[in-house]
Backbone bond lengths (Angstrom), bond angles and torsions (degrees), N, CA, C in turn:
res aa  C-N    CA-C-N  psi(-1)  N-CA   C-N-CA  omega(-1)  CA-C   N-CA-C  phi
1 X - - - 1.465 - - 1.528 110.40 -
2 X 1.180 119.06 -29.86 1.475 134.01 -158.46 2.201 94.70 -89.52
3 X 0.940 88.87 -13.28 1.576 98.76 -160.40 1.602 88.54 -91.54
4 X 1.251 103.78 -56.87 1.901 117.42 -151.42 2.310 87.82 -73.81
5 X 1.239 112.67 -24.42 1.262 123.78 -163.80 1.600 104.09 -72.71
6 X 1.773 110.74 -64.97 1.245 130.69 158.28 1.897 112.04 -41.85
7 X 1.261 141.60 -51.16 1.715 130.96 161.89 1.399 89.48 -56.62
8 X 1.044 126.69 -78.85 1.898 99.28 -150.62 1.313 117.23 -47.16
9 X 1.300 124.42 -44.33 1.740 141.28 163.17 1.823 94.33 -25.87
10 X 1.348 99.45 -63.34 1.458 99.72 -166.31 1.532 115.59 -64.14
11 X 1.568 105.33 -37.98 1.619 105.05 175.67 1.113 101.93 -85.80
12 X 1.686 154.96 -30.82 1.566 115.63 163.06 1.599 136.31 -48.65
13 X 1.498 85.66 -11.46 1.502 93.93 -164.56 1.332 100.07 -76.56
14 X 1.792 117.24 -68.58 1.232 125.01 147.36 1.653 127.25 12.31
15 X 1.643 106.62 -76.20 0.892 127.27 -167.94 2.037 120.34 -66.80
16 X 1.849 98.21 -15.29 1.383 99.89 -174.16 1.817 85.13 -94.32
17 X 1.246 121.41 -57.83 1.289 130.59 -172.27 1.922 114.91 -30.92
18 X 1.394 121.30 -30.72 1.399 121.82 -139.51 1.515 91.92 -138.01
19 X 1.546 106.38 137.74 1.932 113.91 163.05 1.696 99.66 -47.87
20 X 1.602 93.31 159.83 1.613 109.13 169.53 1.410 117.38 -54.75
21 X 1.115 124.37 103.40 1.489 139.97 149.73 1.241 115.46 119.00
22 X 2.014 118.80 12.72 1.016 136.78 -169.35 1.767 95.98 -76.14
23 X 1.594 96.08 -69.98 2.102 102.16 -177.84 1.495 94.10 -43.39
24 X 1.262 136.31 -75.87 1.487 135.79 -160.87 1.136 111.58 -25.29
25 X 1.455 125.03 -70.78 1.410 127.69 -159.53 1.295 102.82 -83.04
26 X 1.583 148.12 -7.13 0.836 151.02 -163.34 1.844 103.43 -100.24
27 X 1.398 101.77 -32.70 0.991 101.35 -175.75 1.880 124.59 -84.34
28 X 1.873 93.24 -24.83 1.023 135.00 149.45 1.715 108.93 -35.74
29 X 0.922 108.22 -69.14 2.094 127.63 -164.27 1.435 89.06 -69.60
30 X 1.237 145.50 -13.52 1.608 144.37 -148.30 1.666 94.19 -120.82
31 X 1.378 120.29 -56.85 1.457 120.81 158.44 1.141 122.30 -40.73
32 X 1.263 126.71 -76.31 1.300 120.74 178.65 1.927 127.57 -50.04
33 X 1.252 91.32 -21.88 2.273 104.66 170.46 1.290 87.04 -53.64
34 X 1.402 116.53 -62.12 1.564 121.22 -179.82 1.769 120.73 -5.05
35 X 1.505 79.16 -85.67 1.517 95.91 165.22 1.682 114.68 -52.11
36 X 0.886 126.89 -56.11 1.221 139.76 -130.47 1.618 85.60 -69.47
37 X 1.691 112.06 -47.28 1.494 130.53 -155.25 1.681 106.16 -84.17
38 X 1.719 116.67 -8.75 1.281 144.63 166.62 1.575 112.22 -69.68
39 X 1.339 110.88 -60.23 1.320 115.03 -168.03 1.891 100.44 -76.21
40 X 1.264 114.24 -30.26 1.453 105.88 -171.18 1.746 105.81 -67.06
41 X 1.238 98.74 -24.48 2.030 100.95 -176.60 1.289 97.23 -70.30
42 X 1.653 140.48 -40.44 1.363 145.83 -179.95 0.890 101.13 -60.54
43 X 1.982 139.14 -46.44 1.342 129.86 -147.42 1.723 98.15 -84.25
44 X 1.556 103.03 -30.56 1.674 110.23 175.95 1.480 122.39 -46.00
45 X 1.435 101.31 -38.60 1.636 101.67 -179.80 1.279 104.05 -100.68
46 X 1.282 150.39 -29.48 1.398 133.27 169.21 1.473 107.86 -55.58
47 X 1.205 114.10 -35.83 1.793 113.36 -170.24 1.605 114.84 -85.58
48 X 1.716 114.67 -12.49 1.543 111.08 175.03 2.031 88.86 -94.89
49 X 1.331 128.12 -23.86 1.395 131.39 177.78 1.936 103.02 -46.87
50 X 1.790 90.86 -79.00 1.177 106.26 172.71 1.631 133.32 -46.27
51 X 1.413 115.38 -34.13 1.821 113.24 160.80 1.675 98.48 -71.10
52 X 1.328 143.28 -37.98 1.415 128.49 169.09 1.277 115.40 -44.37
53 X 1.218 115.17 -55.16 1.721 120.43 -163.18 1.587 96.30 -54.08
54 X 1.499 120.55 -47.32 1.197 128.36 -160.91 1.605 113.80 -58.13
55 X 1.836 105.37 -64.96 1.267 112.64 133.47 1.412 119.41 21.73
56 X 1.769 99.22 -105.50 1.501 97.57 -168.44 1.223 131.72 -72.54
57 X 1.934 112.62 2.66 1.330 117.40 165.05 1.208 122.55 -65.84
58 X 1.588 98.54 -31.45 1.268 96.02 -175.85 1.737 139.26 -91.16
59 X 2.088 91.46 -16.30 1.583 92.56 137.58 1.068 152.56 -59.80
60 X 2.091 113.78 -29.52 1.310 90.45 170.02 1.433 106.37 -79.82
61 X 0.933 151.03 -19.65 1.439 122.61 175.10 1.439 132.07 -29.01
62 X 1.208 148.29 150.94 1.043 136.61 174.92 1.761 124.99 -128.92
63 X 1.156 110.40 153.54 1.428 109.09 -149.37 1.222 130.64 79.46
64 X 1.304 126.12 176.05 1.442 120.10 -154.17 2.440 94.29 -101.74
65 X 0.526 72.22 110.77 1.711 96.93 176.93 1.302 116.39 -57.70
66 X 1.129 136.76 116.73 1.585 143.14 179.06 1.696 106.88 -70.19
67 X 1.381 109.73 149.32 1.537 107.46 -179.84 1.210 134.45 -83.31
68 X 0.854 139.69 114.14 1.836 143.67 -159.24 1.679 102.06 -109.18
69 X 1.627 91.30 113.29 1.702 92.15 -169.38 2.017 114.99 -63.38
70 X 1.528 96.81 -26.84 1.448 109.31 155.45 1.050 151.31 -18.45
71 X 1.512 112.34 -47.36 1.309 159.47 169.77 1.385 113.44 -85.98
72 X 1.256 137.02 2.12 1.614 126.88 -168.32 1.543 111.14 -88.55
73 X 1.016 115.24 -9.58 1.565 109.93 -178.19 1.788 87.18 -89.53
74 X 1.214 138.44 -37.79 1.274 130.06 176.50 2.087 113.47 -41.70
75 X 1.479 100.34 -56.38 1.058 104.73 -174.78 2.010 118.65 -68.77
76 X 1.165 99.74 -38.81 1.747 106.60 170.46 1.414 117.74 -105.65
77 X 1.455 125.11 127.68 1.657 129.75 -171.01 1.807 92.27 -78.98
78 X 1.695 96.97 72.33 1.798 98.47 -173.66 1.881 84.37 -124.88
79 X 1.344 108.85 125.91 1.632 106.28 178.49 1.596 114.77 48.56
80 X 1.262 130.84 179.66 1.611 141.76 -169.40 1.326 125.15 -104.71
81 X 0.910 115.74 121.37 1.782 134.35 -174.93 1.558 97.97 -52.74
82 X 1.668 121.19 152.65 1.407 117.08 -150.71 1.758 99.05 -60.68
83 X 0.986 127.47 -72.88 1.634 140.20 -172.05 2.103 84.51 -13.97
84 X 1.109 84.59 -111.36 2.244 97.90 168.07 1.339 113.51 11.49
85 X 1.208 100.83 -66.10 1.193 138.74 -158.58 1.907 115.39 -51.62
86 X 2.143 79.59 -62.47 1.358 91.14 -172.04 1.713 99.61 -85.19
87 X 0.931 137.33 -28.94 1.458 135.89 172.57 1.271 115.43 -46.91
88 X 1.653 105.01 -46.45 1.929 104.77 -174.18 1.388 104.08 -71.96
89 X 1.412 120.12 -49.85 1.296 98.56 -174.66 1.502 115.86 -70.18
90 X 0.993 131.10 -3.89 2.052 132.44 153.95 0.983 92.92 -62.15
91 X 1.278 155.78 -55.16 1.343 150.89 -157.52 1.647 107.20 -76.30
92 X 1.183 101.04 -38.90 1.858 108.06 179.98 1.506 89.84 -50.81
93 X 1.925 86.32 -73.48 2.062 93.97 -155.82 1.707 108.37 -44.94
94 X 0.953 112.60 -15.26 1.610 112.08 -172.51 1.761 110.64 -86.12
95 X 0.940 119.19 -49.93 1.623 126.21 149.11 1.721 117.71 -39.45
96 X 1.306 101.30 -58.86 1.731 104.63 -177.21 1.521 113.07 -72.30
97 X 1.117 115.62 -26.59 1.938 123.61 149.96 1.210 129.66 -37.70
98 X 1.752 111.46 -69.08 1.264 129.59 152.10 1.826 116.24 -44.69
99 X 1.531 119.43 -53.82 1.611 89.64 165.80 0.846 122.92 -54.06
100 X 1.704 129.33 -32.08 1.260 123.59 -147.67 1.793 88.83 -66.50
101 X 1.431 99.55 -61.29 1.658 101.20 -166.87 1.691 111.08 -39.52
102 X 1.790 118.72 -43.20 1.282 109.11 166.66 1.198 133.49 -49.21
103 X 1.406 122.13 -47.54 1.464 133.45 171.45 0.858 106.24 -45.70
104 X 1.569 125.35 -64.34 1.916 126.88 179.83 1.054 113.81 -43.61
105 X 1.401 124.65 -42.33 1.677 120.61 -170.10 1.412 102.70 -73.41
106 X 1.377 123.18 -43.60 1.241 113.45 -158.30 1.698 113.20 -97.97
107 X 1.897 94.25 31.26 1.313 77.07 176.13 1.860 140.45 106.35
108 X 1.762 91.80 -5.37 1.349 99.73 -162.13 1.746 109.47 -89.70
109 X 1.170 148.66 -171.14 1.313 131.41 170.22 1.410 96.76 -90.35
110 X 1.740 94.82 159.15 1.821 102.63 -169.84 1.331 88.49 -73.82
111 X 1.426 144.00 -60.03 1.422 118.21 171.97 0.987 117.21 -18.93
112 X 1.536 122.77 -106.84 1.407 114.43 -161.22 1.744 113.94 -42.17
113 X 0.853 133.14 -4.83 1.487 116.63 179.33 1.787 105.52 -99.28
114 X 1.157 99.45 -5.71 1.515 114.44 -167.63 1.780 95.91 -82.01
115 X 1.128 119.17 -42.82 1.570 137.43 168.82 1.303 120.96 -64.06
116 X 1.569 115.30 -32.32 1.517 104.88 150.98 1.667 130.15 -51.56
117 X 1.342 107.16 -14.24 1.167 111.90 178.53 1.860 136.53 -105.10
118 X 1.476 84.88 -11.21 1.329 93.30 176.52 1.304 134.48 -53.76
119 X 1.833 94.54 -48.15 1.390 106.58 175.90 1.629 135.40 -67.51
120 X 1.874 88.44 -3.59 1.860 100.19 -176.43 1.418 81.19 -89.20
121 X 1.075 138.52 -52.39 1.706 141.96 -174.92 1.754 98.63 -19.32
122 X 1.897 92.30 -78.03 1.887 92.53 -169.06 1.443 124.05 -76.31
123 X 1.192 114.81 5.78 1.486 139.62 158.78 1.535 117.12 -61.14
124 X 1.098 115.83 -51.14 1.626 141.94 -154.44 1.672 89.90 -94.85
125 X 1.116 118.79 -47.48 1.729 135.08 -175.27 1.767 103.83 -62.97
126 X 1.282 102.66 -47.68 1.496 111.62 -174.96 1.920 113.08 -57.69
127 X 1.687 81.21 -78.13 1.481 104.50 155.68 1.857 127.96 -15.59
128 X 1.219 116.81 -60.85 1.498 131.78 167.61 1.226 99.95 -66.79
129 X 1.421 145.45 -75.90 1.315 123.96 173.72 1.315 131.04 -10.00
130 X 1.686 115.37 -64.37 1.466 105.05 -170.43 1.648 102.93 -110.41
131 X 1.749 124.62 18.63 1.122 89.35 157.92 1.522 157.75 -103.26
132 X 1.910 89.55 39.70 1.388 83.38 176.23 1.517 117.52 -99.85
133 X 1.406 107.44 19.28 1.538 121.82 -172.75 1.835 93.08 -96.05
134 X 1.433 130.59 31.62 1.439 130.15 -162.05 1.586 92.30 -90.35
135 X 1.401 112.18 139.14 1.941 104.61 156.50 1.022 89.38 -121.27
136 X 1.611 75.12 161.40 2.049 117.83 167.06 1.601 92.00 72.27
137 X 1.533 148.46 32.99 1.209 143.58 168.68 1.358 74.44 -128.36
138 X 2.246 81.38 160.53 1.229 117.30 -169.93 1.806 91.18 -111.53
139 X 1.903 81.38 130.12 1.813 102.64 -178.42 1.320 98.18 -45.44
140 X 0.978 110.08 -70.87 1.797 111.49 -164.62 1.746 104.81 -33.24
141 X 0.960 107.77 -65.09 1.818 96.86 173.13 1.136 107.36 -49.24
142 X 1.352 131.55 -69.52 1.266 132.02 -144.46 1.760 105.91 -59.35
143 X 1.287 102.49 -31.78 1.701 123.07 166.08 1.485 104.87 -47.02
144 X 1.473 113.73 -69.47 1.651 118.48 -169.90 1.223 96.52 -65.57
145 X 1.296 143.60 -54.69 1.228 153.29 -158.08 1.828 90.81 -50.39
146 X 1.161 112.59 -67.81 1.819 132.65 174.99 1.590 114.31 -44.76
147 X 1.436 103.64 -39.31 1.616 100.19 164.32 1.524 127.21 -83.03
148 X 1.194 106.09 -15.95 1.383 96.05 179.89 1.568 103.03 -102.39
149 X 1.015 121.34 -20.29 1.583 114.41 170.28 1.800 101.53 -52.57
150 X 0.927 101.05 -65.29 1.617 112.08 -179.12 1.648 117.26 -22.67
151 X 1.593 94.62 -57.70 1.401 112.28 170.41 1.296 127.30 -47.73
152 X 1.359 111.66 -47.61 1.224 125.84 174.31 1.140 129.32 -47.10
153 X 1.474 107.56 -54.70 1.855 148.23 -163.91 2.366 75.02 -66.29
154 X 1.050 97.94 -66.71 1.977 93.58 -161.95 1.745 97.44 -42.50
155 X 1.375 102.81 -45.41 1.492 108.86 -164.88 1.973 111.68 -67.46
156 X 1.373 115.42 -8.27 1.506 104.89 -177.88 1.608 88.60 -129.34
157 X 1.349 119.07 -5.88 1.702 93.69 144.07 1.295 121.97 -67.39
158 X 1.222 134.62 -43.17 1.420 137.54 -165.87 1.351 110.62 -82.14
159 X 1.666 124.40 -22.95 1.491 124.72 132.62 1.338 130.52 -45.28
160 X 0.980 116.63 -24.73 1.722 116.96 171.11 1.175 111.73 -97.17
161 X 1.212 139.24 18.42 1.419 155.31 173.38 0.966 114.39 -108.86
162 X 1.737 137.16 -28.35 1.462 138.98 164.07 1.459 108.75 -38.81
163 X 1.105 114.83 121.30 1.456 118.17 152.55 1.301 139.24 -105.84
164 X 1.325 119.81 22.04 1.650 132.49 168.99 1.695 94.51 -166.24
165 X 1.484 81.59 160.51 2.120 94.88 -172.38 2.054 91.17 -56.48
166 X 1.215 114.01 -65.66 1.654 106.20 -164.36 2.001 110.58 -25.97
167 X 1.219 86.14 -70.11 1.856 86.64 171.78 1.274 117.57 -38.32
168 X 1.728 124.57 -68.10 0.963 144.38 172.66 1.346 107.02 -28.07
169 X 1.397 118.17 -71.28 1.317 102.86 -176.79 1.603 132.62 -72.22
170 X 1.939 94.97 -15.28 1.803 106.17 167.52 1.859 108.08 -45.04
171 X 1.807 105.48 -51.71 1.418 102.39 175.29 1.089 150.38 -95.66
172 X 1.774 104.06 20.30 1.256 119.82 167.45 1.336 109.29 -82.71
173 X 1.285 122.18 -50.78 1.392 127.27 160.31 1.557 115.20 -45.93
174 X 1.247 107.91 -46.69 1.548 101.55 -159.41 2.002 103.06 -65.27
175 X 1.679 100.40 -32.13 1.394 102.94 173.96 1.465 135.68 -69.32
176 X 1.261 123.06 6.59 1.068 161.75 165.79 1.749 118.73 -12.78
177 X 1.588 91.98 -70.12 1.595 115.94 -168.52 1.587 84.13 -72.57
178 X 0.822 111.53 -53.83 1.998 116.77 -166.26 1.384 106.17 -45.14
179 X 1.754 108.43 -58.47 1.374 99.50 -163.48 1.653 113.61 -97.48
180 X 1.442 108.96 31.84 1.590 137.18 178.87 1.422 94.84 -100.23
181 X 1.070 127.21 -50.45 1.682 145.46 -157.93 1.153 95.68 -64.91
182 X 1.457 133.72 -80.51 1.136 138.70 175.97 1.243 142.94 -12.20
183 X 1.958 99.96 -63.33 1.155 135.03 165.71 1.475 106.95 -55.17
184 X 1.500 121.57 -52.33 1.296 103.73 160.06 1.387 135.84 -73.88
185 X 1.443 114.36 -2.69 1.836 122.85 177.37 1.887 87.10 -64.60
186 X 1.742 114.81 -51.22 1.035 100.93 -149.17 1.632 126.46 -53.31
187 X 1.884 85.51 -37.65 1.379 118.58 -172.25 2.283 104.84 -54.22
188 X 1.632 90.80 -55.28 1.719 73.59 170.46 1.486 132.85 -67.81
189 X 1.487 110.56 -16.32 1.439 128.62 170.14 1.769 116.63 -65.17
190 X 1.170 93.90 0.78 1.421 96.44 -175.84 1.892 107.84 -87.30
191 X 1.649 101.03 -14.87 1.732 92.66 174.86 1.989 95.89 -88.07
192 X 1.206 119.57 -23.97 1.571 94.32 -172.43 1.376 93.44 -79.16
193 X 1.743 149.56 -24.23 0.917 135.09 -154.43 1.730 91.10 -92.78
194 X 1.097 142.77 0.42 1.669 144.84 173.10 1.543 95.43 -90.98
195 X 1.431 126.04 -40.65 1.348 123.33 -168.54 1.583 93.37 -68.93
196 X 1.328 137.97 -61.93 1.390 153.07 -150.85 1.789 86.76 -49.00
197 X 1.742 106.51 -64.90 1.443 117.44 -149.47 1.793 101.18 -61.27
198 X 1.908 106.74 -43.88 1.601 99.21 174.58 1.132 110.62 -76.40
199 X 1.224 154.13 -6.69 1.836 143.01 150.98 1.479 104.29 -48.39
200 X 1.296 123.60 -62.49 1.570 138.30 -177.55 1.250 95.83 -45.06
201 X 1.853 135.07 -46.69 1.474 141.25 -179.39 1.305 118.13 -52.83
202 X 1.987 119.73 -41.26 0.680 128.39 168.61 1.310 162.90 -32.24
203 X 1.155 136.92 104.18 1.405 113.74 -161.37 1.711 106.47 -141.40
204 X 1.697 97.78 128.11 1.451 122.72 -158.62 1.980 102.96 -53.58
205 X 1.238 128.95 135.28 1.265 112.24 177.82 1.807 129.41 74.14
206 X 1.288 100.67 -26.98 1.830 112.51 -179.93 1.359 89.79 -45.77
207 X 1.433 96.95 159.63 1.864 115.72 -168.70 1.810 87.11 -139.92
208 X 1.175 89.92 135.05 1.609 101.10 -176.47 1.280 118.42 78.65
209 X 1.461 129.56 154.73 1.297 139.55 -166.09 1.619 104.79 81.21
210 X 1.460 117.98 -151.30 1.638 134.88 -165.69 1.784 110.57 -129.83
211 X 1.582 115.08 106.38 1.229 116.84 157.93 1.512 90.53 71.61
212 X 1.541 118.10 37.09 1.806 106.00 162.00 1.385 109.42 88.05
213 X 1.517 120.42 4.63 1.300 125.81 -162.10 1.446 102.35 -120.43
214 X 1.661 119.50 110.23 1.700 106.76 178.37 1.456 114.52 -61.10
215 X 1.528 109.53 -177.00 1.390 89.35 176.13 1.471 130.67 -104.19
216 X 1.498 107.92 5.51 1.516 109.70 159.56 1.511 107.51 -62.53
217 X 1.547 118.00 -45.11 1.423 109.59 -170.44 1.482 112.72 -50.12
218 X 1.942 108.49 -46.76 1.454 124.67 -172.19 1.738 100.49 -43.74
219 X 1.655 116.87 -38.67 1.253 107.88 -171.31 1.298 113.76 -68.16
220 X 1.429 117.62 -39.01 1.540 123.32 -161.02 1.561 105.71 -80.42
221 X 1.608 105.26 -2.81 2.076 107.45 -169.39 1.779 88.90 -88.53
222 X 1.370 95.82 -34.23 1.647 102.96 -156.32 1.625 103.91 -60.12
223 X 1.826 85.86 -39.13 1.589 99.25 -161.40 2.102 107.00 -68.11
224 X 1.695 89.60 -20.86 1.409 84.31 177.08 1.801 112.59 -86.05
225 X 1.193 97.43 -13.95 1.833 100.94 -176.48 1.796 102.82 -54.40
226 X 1.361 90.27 -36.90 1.743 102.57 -165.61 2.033 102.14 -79.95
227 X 1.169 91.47 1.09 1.872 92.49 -165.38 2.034 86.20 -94.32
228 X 1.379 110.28 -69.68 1.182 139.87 172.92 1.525 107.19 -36.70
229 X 1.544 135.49 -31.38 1.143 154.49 -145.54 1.993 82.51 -110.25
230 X 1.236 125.82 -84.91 1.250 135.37 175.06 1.556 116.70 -28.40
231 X 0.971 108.24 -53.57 1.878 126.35 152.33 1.381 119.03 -12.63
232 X 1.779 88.23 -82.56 1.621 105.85 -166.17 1.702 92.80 -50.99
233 X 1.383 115.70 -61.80 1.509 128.21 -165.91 1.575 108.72 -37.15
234 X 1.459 108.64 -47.37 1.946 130.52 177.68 1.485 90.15 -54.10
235 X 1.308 134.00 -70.74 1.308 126.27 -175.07 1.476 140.83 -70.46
236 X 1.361 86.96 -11.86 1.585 90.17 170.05 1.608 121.38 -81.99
237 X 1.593 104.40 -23.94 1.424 102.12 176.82 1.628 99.12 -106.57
238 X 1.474 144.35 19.67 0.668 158.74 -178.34 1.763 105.88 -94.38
239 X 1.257 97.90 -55.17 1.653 100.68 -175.65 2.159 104.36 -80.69
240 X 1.588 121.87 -23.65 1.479 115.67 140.92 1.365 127.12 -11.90
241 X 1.614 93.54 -75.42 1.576 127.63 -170.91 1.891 113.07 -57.23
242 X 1.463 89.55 -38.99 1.564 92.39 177.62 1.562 101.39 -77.44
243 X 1.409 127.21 -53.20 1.312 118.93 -174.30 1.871 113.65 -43.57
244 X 1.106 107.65 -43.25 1.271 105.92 179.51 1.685 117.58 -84.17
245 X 1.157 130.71 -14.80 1.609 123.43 163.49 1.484 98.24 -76.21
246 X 1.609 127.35 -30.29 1.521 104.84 -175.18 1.461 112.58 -78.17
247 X 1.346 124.87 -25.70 1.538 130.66 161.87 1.533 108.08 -57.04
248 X 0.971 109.29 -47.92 1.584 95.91 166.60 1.176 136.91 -66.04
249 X 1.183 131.23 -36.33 1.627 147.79 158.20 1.764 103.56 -60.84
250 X 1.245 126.31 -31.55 1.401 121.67 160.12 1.381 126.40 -30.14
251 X 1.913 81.87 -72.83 1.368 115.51 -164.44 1.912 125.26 -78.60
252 X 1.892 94.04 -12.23 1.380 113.80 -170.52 1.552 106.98 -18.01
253 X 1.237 122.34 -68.04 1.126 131.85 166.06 1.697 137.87 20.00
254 X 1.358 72.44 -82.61 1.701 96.21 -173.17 2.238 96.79 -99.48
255 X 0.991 131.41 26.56 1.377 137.65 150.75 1.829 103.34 80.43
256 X 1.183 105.66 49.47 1.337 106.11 -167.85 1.724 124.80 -45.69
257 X 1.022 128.63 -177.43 1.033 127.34 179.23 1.637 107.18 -107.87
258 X 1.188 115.92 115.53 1.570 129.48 177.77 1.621 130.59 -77.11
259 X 1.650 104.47 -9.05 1.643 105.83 173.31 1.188 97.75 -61.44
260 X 1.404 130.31 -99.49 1.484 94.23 -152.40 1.554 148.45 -51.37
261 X 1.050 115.13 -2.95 1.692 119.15 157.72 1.513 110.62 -65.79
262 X 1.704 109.23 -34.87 1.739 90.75 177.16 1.141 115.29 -76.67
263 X 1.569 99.10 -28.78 1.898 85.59 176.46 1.279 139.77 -84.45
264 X 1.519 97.93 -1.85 1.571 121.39 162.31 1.697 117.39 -72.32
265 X 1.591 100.89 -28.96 1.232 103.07 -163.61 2.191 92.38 -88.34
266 X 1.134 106.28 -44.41 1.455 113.78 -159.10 1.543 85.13 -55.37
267 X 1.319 126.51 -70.67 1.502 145.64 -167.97 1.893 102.50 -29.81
268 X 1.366 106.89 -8.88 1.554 107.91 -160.77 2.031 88.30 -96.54
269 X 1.540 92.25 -46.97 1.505 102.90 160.83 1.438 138.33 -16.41
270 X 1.590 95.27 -54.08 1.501 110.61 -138.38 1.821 87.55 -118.99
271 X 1.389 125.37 -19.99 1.172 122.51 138.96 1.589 148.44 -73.01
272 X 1.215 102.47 -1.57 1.255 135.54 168.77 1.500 115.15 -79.12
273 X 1.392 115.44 -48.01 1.195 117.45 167.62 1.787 119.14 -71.15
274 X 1.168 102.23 -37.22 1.332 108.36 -178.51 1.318 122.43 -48.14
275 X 1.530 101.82 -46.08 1.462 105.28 -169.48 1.246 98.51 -100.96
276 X 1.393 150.27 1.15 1.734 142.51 140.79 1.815 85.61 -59.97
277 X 1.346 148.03 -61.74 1.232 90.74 -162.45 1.689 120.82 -118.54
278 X 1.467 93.84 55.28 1.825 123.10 163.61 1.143 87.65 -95.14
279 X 1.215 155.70 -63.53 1.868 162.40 -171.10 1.276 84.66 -59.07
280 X 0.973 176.59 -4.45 1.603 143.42 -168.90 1.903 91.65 -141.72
């Protein structure tokens, strides 16, 4: 109560300080970091999981192995192995979307908001390249995972093609379903990315613990079930929050009404805290 009491405090305050729809979306863009700063702690352990798996492929091999420039993020903990890799930057472009829609509301030029997006563009481009070189993931994701990147990539070219805010904002909206899709690809991707991290747990022959797994590891899988668990929850009211800033950026127009985006957005808040102190 003391939590949910302290955000409104903060958004009245907000709300006298700032033009119409400035606090909203701002407060909006601050929720979703939430998430955003959630999924990157998940992408950390699937991506030190996933350079393991690689790892031990490449011990059993035998003999001395020729170098595959392909493979170099495997050998140095320099940037994320494809699986990691291609997820975070979905996670970027999905954040840099959401500014974009903030920037628009509040006003920013469709250029510059148009440039928030570029860089999820050659991110997303990179990403699809090598992720079909992913181990210990299941094709079938890594497939959906590959189609909806794709999708995406058409949808922020044709954003960089706007040439005045009216358009601009026709295809921020119009991109909508696409960059909804995703967000939910990620959300079901979250059981192959638990499978990836307990393979990485794994260990061939170990005696004691569960399914090959000692039991310090069992703690650190569990401890990620509960990381991965906090996640799904971040995104489910996360992708809410987006439905209602894109109804608003629709509707800008005619002076929409902004409660429910704050309370979509605060609610991202007030679950955030919850589950920091379910973890402790």
């Amino acid at each position: 109560m003391k939590i949910r009491f302290a955000i409104q405090f903060f958004i009245i305050a907000l709300l006298c300080a700032c033009s119409f729809g400035a606090a909203e979306f701002q407060i909006y863009r601050q929720a979703f970091e939430i998430q955003y700063v959630e999924g990157d702690k998940v992408l950390d352990e699937v991506g030190r999981a996933e350079r393991k798996l690689m790892q031990q492929k490449f011990n059993r091999l035998s003999g001395v192995r020729s170098f595959d420039p392909d493979e170099a993020k495997y050998y140095l903990k320099v940037g994320d192995p494809p699986l990691a890799g291609a997820i975070r930057a979905s996670l970027t472009a999905l954040k840099d979307y959401n500014d974009a829609l903030s920037g628009f509301a509040t006003g920013e030029a469709a250029a510059a908001v148009r440039s928030e997006l570029s860089s999820a563009s050659s991110s997303l481009e990179a990403s699809l390249t090598t992720l079909g070189g992913a181990t210990g993931v299941d094709a079938a994701f890594v497939k959906i995972l590959s189609e909806g990147i794709g999708r995406v990539l058409l949808v922020l070219e044709v954003l960089e093609r706007a040439q005045n805010r009216a358009v601009f904002r026709e295809r921020l909206v119009a991109a909508h379903p696409d960059m909804k899709n995703l967000m939910l690809e990620l959300r079901r991707g979250t059981g192959p990315m638990f499978d990836v991290v307990k393979l990485g747990y794994t260990t061939r022959g170990s005696l004691g613990g569960t399914d090959g797994i000692n039991t310090d590891n069992l703690k650190r899988l569990e401890d990620f079930r509960g990381l991965l668990a906090g996640w799904v929850i971040l995104i489910d009211q996360s992708v809410l929050a987006m439905d209602q800033a894109v109804l608003a950026v629709a509707t800008q127009a005619y002076a929409p009404d902004l409660t429910s985006l704050i309370k979509a957005s605060v609610e991202i808040e007030v679950l955030a805290e919850a589950i920091k102190t379910a973890r402790n």
